[in-house]
C-alpha positions as CSV (number, residue, x, y, z in Angstrom):
1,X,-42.2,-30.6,32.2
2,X,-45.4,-29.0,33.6
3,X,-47.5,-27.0,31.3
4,X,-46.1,-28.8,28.7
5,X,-43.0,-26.7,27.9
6,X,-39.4,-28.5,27.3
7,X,-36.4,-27.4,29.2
8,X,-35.6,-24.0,28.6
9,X,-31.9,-23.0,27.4
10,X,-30.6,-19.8,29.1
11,X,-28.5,-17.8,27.0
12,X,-26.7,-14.6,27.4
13,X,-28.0,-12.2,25.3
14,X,-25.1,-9.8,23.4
15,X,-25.6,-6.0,24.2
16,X,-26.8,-4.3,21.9
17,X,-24.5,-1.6,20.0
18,X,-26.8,1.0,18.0
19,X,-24.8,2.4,15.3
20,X,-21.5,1.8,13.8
21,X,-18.7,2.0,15.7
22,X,-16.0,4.6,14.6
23,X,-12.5,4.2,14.2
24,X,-10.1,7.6,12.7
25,X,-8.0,6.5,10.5
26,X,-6.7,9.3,8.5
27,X,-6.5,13.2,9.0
28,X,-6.2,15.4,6.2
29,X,-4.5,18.8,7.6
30,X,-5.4,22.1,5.3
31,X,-1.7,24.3,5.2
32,X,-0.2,27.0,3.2
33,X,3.4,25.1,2.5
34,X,2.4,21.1,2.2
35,X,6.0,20.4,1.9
36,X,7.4,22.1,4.9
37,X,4.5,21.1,6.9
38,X,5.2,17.0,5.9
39,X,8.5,17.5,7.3
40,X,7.7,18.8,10.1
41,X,4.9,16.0,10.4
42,X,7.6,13.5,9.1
43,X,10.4,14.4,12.2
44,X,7.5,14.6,14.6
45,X,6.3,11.1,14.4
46,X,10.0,9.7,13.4
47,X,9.1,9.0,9.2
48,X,12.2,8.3,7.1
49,X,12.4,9.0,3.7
50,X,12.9,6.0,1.6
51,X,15.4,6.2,-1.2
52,X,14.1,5.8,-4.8
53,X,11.2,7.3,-6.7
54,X,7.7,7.1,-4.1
55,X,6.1,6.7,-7.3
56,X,8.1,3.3,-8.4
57,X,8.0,2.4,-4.8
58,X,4.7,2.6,-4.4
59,X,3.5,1.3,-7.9
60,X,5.6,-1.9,-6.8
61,X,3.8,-2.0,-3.8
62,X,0.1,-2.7,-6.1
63,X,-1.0,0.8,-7.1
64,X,-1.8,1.7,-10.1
65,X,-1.6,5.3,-12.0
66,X,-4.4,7.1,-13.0
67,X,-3.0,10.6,-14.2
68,X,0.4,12.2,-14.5
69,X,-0.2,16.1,-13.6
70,X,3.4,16.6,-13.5
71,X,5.1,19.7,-15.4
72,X,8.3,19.5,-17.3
73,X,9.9,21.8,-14.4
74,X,9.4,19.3,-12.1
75,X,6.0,20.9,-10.3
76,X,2.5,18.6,-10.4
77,X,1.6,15.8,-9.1
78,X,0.7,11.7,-10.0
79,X,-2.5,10.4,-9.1
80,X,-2.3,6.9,-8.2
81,X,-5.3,4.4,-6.9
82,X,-4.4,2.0,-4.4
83,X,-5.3,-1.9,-4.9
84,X,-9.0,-1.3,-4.1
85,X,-9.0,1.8,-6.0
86,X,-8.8,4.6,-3.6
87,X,-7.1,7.7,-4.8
88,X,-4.0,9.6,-3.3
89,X,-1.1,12.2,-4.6
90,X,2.5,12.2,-4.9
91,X,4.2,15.3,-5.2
92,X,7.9,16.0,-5.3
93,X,9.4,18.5,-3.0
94,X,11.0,21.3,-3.3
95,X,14.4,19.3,-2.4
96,X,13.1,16.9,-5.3
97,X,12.9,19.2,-7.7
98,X,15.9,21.0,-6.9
99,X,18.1,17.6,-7.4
């Protein structure tokens, strides 16, 4: 090759993306009546409930509990961590407590 220079391979270069691309994948919705509001939610986008304890369901499913805040009239909440330790609540509804 003149000037001494090999062939020359053409590549495409990738664009390139500045930043981190974002993706929503959960919304946490501030409300005065979580319950009634997750039914609501729950009818709008077509949720069933399942039948059993969530907690037994969901502890079957890998999680793991980090603290029982529940009261002995049935009010409270479990913390649970899921299987790469994020957190999230469970709490019984009105209907739940009720039964």
């Amino acid at each position: 090759m003149p000037g001494g220079m090999g062939p020359v391979a053409h590549r495409r270069r990738k664009p390139i993306i500045w930043g981190m691309p974002i993706r929503i994948s959960h919304t946490t919705i501030d409300s005065r009546d979580a319950s009634a509001l997750s039914e609501w939610w729950k009818r709008v986008l077509g949720y069933q409930d399942v039948p059993g304890d969530p907690n037994d369901r969901v502890m079957a499913l890998g999680a793991t509990e980090v603290a029982d805040r529940r009261n002995a009239d049935g009010t409270g909440w479990v913390v649970l961590a899921d299987p790469e330790g994020n957190e999230f609540c469970i709490v019984r509804s009105d209907r739940e407590r009720s039964e």
